[in-house]
N, C-alpha and C positions, 0 to 999 in steps of 0.2 A: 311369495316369489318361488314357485314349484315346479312353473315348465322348464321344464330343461332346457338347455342351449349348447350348441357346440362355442363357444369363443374363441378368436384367434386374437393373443394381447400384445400389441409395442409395448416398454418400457417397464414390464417387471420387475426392473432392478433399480428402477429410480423411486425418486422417492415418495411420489405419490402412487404411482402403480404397484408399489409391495402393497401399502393400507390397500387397495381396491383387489389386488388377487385374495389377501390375507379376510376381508369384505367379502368378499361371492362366494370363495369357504365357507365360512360361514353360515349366511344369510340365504345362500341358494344352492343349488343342486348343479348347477350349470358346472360342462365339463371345458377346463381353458388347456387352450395351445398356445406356448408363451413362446414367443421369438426375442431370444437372448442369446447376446454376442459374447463368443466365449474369452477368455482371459490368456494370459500370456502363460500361466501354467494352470488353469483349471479349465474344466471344460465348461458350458454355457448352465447345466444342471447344477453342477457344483457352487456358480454363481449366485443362481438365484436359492439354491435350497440357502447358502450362508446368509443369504438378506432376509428370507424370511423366516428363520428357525430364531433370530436374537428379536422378533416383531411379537407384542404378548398377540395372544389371538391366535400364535400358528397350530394348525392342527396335522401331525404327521398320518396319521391315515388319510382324511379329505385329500390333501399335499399327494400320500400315492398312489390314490386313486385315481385321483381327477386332472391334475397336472402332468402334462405332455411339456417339457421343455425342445425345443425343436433352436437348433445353434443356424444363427443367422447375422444381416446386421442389415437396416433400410437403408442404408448408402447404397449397398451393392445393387447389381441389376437380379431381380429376382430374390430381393432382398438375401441373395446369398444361401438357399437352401439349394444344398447340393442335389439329393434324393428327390425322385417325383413325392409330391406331396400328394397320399392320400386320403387327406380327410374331407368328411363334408361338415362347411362351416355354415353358422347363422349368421353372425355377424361380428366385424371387428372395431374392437378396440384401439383408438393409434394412438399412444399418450409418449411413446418415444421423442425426447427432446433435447438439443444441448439449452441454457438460460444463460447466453450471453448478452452482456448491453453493448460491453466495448465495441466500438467502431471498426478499430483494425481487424476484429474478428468478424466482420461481418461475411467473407465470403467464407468464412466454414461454418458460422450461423446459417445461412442460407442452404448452403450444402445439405448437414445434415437435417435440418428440420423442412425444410421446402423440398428439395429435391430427395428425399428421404418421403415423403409426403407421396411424392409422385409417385415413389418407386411402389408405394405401399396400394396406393389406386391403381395402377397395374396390376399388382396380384390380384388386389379385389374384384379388379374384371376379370381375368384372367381363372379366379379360383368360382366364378358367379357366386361372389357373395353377397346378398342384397341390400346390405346393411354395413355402415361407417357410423360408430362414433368418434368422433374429434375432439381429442383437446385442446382448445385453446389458449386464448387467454382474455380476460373481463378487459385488457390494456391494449388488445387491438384500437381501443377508440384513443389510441396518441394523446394528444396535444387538445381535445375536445375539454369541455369545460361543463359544469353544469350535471344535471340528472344523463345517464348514458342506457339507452334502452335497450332491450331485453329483443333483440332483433338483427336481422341483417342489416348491415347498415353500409354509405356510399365513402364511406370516410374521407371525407373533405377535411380533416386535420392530419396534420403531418405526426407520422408514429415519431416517436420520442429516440429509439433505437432496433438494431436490428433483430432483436429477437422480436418487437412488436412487428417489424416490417415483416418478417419470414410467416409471423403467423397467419397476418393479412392474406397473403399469397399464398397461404395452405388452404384459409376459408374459401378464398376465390377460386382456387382449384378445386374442395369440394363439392362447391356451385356450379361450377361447369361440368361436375360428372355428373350431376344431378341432374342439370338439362338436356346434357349430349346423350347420356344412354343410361340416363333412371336410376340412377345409383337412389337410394334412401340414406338420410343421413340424419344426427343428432349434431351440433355445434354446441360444447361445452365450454362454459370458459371461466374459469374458476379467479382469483385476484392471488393478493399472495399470501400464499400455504404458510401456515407455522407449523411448530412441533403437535402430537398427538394431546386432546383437552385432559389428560388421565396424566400426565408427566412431562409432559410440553418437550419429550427428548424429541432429539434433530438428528439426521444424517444426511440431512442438506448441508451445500457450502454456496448454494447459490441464493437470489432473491435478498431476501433481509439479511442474512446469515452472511453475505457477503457484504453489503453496506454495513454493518457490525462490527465484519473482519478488518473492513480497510481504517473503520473508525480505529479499532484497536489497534491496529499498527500503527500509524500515526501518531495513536498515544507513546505509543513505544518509544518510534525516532524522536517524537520533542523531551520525552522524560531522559532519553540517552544524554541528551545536550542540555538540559534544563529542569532536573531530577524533579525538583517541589515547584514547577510552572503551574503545571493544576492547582496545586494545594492554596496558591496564591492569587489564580487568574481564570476568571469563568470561559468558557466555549460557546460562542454565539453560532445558532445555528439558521441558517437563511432562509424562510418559508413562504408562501405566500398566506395572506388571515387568511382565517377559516379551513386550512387545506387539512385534512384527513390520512390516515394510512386505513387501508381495508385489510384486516388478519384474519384469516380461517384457518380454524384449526387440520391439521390434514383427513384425520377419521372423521369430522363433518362432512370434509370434500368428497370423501368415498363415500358416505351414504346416501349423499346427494344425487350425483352420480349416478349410482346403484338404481334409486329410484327412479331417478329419470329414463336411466334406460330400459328398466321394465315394463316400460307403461307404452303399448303399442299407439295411442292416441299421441304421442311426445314426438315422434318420428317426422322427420324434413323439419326441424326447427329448432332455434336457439335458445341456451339456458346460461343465465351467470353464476354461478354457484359463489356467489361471495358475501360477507359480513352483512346484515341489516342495520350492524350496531358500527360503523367503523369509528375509530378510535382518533380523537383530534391528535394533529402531531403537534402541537403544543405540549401537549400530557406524556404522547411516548420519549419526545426529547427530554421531557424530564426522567422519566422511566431509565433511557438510554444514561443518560448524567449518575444517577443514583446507583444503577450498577456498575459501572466501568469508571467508579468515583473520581468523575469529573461534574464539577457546578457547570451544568447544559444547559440552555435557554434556548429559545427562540426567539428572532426579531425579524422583522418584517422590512427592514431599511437597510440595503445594503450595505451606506457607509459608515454606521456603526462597526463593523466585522474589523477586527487587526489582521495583524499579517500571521497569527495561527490560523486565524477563523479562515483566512483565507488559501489557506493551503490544504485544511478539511476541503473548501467548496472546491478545488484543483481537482486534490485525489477523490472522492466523491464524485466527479464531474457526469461520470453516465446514472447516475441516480439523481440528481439534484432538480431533476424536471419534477419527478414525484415529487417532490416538496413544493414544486410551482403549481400543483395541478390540483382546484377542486373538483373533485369529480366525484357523484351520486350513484350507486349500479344500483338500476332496476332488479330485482332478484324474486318478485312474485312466481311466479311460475315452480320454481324448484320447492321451494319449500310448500305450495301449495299442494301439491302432486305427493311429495315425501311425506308431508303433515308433521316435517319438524318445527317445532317452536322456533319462532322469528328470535325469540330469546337464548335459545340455547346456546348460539355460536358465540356472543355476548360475551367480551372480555373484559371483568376486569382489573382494575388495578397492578391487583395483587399478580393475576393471570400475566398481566403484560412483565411483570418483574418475572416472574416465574419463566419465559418464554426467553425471556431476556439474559437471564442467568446461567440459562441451558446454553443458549448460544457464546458467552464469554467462557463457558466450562469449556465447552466443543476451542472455542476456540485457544485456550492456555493450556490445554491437555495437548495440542498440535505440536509432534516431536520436531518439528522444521521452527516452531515458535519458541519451543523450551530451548534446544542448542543455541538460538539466536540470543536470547537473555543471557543464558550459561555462557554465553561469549563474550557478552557484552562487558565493559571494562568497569561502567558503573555499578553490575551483579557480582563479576567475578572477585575485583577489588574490597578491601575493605574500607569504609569512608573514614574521614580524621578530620577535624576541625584543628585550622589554626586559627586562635583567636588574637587580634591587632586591636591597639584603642583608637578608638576613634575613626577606625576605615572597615571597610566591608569584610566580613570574616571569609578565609578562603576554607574551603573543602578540598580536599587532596585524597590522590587512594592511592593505597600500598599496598603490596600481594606479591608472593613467588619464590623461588629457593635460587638461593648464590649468592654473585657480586650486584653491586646495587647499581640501577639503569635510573636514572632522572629521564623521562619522556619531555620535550617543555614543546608544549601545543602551539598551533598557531593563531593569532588573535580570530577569535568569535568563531570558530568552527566547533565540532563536536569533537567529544573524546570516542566516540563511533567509530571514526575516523581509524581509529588505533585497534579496534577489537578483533580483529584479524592479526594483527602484528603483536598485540600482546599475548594472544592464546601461543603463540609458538617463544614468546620470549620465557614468557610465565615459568615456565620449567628449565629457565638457565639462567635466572635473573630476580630479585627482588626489584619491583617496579613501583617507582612513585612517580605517578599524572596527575593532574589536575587542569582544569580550565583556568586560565590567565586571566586574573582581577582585571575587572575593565572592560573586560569584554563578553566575560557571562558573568550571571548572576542566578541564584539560586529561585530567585522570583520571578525570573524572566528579564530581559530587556538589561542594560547595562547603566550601573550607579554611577559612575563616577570615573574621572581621567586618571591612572597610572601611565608615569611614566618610566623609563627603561628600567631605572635603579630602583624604583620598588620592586620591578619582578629580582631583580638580583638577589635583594633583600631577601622576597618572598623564598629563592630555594635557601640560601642560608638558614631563614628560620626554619627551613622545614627538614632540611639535613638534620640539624641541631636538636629538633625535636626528639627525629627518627635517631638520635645517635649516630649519622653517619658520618664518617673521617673523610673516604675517599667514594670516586662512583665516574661512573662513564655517563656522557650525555649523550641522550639524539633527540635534537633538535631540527622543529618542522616549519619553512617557511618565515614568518615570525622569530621563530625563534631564535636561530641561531647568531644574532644580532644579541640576542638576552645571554646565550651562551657564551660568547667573548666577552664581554663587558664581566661575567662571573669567573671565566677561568682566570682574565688579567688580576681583579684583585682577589679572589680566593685560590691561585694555582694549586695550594695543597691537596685540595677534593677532586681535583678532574686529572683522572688517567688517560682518557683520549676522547676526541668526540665523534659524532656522525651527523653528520648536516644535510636537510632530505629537502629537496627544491627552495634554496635559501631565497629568501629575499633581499637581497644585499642592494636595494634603492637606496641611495643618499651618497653612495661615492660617486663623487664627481665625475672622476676619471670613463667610470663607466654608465654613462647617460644613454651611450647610443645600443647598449644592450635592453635597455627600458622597453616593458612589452604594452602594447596597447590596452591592456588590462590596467598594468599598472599607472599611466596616462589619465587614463581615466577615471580612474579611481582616487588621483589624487586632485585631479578637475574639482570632481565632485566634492572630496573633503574640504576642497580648500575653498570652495562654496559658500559649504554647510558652515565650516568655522567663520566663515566673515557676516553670511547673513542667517544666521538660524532658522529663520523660519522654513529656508528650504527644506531644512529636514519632514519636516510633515509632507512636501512633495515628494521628497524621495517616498518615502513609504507610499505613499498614491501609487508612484509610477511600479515600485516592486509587487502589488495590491494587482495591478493589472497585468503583469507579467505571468503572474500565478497563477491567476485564473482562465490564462491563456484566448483571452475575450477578441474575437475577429473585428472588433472595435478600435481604433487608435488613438489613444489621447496623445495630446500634443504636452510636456510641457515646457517650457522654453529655458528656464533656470536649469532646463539640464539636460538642452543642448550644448553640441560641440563648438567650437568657436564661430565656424560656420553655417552654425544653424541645420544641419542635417542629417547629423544621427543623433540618437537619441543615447546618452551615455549610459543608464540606467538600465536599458534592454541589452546593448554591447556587452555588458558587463554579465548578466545574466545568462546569458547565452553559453558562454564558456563554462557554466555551473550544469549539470546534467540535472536530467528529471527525479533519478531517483534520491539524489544528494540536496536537492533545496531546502529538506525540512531541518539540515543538520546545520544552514548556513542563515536561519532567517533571525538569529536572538541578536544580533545588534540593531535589526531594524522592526522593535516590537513598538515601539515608542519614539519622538521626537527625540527628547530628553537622551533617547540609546544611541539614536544617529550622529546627536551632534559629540559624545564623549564617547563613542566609538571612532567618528572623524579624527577627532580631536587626536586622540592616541595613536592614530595612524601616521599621522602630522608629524606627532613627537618620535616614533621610531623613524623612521625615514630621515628625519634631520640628523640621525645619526652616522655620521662617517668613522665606520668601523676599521678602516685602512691601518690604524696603526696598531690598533690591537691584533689585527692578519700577520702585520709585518712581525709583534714582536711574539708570536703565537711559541710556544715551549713544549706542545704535547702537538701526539699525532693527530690528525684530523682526515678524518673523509666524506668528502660534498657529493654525494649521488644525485642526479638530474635525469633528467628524461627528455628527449628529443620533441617531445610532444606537447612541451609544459607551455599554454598561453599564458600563463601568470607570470609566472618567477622564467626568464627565459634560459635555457642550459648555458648561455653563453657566457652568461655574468658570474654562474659558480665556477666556469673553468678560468673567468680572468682572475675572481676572488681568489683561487686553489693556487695562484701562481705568486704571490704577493706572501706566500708563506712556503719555507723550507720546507715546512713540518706536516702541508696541507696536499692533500691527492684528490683528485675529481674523478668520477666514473660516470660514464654518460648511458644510461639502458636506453637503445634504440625504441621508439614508442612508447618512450614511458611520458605518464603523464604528470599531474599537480599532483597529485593524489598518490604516490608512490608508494606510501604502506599500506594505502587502499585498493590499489588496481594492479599493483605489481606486487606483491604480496611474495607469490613465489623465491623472483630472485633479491627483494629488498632483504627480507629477513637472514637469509644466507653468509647476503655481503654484508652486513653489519656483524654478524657473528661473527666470521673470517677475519675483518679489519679488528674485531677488538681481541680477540685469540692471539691475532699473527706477533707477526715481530719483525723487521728487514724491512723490504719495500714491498705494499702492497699490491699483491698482484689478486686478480679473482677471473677465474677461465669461465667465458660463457658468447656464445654468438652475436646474444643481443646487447652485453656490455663494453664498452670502449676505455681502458685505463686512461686518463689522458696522461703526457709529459710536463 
């Protein structure tokens, strides 16, 4: 590889174009002009010299020799080079890409890699360069099934997503410069890159590394709410048989590449530069299970999946076609022309752990991942077992300096919920939470029916353990029903409380404050309690909510009286996309829906009215204008029914008060239990009531 060449390169700074500049260093003589967009404080040199001085291979003389950084970006018209450009090139390179799948991103998908494409065949007429290599991707062939050939092809299957679509539309445009006015071209199209075969390190976040990433979040929010769910409960994962992943290493990609483009006889045609060996995903899901220690499987029927498994297949949703898809890539050509061993790219086992490992390193080394653990109430906390004979042992965490806070959660939701509110208590407070017996369980899905007076029970004993005498409650939703029932017979321990969107259902008086939420949901329980087996429909219907399928199952046990909404989707709806995984542990199991019903039934029956009426300490009920659950109306008629009780209503605030108003919850809880006189707290969006 000794003739020389002038090059002009897209994409130097991504991840496959450092290995191929870091490659032609190397391996050739050829002199590159790299167009690299500069940064917000370094300029486009600075750039790419920091990407490829940490790549082993770099060479700083070849580097000042031969490398022309030239600041530009292919969106622009004229891809943004200011200065006439005078160099005369041989041919270019265009490997500039963003790798998105998501949907909603398709029109800046599109943007940059298509119309970025275009901008780039402009200069190349424009600079008479006579030669385009093109990156593409082996995954233009979508939704195609079977051996996928090593060709132009009419793609009569629908691409999967829009980074397959944009590419389609960048080969097609190659192909029309090629017939309109003789462009020469190379079509490249590699499958998906891993880390380099020498250390499998990554500084990708895209491709696999993001299907990884999502996985490992995921693990995150169900461990926040359900610590040892793994430890107890495998991850089914949905494939089709036989279906495959294709991994090339990325310095395979570049010699590939390399070789194909030296070889003037390769010119006007296509090359896949992907695996001969790909790797079943049977094996890599086991792979993926064994590092990110979860028991992973694969099954091929999708109604085996529960409703974790089905919340993977949700967030996962722009990758999960890869998993539907057997697909063969023809790859003769590249390796024939390179005379790399069909063998060499050849992953295994160990390799696949190895690639794998990199990727969960990249990913727990991510300071946005570490603060979020460090925040997290289950990290921050220290865990305590109360042990009870004969009933499920509760877990509780304790953590923080000062007067002691009792948090009391609300049935089946996460302690997640709290980790923004207790990072700013943490440092005024010793805090003990814990998830409410009955509603989570450390194995996932819920044991058994508690009702009100064992949680009472449950903070007694746990005071008692902790040595506490006295302590302020704030209680969420749920709770504050468990609240009164404890300050009436243990008044000694409660200094004052704070009650965060109550659910005060069960007083009569206030029926017509009842939010459609709660309608429904007590529809539904009162269902589940009479005929059990609906519970396994419930979960059906939650199963297809989740996976958000443009499909409608009908099922009639949980329709409305009139047959025409569906109570189950209603209900869900009011729950946002990114908070589902924190709300699904009462519906892991039959057995969870019907003693999580059940418990719902038993608090609700409770009319708290005279424990309001004979209330002794201060109390403050904060609501939000925007609550579909617990509606703001019922805490101001509750707040009135007591001397002792004050409501403040934050304009927009939602169910989630110490989740979404974070700001002025934490504030006004501090102020109400400091003050002393009549609560007052100055803010635009909060309303005292009378």
């Amino acid at each position: 590889m000794n003739n020389r060449k002038n090059i002009f390169f897209t994409g130097a700074t991504g991840f496959l174009g450092g290995y191929a500049i870091i490659h032609l260093l190397q391996h050739t003589s050829h002199q590159l002009y790299c167009l690299v967009r500069p940064g917000r404080n370094t300029s486009g040199e600075q750039r790419l010299r920091a990407k490829l001085e940490k790549m082993e291979g770099f060479d700083e003389e070849a580097y000042n020799t031969r490398v022309v950084v030239i600041e530009g970006d292919i969106t622009d018209e004229g891809l943004g080079i200011v200065e006439p450009f005078p160099y005369h090139i041989d041919e270019c390179w265009h490997s500039a890409a963003v790798l998105f799948f998501e949907h909603y991103l398709e029109k800046e998908t599109m943007h940059v890699n298509y119309g970025g494409t275009l901008n780039v065949l402009k200069f190349v007429k424009e600079q008479q360069i006579p030669l385009l290599n093109f990156v593409s991707t082996a995954y233009v062939s979508g939704e195609a099934n079977g051996l996928i050939k090593e060709a132009v092809s009419e793609h009569v299957h629908n691409p999967h997503n829009p980074y397959e679509k944009s590419k389609r539309f960048c080969e097609a445009a190659v192909l029309d410069a090629h017939k309109e006015w003789g462009l020469q071209f190379r079509i490249l199209r590699p499958s998906i890159i891993v880390g380099d075969s020498k250390n499998f390190v990554v500084d990708s976040n895209s491709g696999l590394y993001a299907y990884l990433s999502i996985l490992l979040k995921l693990k995150d929010k169900i461990e926040a709410k359900m610590p040892e769910y793994f430890k107890f409960n495998p991850l089914r994962v949905l494939i089709k048989e036989n279906a495959t992943v294709n991994l090339i290493c990325v310095d395979h990609v570049a010699a590939l590449m390399a070789a194909v483009c030296e070889k003037p006889e390769t010119i006007n045609d296509v090359f896949h530069l992907t695996n001969p060996n790909p790797t079943p995903l049977e094996e890599y899901i086991d792979v993926i299970g064994k590092v990110t220690g979860v028991n992973a499987f694969t099954v091929t029927d999708e109604s085996v999946l529960n409703t974790v498994d089905h919340l993977l297949l949700s967030e996962e949703e722009v990758f999960n076609s890869y998993l539907k898809t057997v697909q063969h890539f023809e790859c003769n050509k590249a390796y024939d022309i390179s005379g790399m061993s069909r063998d060499l790219p050849r992953l295994s086992y160990q390799d696949e752990m190895n690639i794998t490992q990199n990727a969960k390193d990249k990913y727990d080394a991510d300071e946005r991942v570490q603060a979020k653990r460090l925040r997290s109430v289950v990290h921050r906390l220290s865990a305590s077992q109360l042990l009870i004979d004969g009933e499920e042992d509760l877990t509780y965490y304790t953590g923080g300096n000062g007067p002691v806070m009792v948090i009391l959660n609300a049935y089946g939701q996460s302690l997640a919920f709290w980790d923004w509110a207790v990072e700013s208590l943490y440092e005024h407070y010793r805090i003990i939470i814990w998830p409410m017996r009955g509603t989570s369980s450390q194995k996932g899905g819920v044991a058994q029916v508690f009702p009100v007076q064992s949680h009472v029970n449950d903070i007694k004993q746990i005071l008692d353990k902790e040595g506490v005498k006295e302590c302020y409650i704030v209680a969420w939703c749920t709770g504050p029903k468990i609240a009164l029932h404890f300050q009436e017979q243990h008044p000694d321990y409660v200094k004052s409380m704070v009650f965060l969107s109550g659910c005060f259902k069960g007083l009569p008086q206030f029926d017509m404050y009842h939010t459609n939420y709660e309608r429904d949901m007590q529809e539904i329980c009162s269902r589940v309690d009479t005929h059990p087996h609906i519970a396994g429909i419930v979960i059906e219907a939650l199963k297809n909510v989740l996976v958000k399928e443009n499909k409608t199952i009908a099922f009639a046990e949980l329709k409305d009286e009139d047959g025409k909404r569906d109570l189950v989707d209603d209900i869900l709806s009011l729950v946002s996309e990114d908070i589902k995984p924190m709300v699904v542990e009462p519906f892991l199991m039959p057995s969870s829906v019907l003693n999580y019903a059940r418990q719902l039934l038993l608090l609700w029956n409770e009319d708290v009215t005279l424990q309001l009426e004979r209330l002794n300490v201060p109390v403050l009920m904060i609501t939000g204008t925007a609550d579909n659950i617990a509606s703001p109306e019922i805490s101001q008629a509750a707040a009135k029914l007591s001397d002792n009780a004050t409501c403040a209503v934050i304009e927009g605030g939602s169910h989630y008060l110490q989740f979404d108003n974070i700001q002025l919850v934490v504030p006004m809880i501090r102020d109400f239990i400091s003050g002393t006189g009549k609560y007052q707290f100055k803010h635009g969006l909060v309303t005292i009531c009378d």
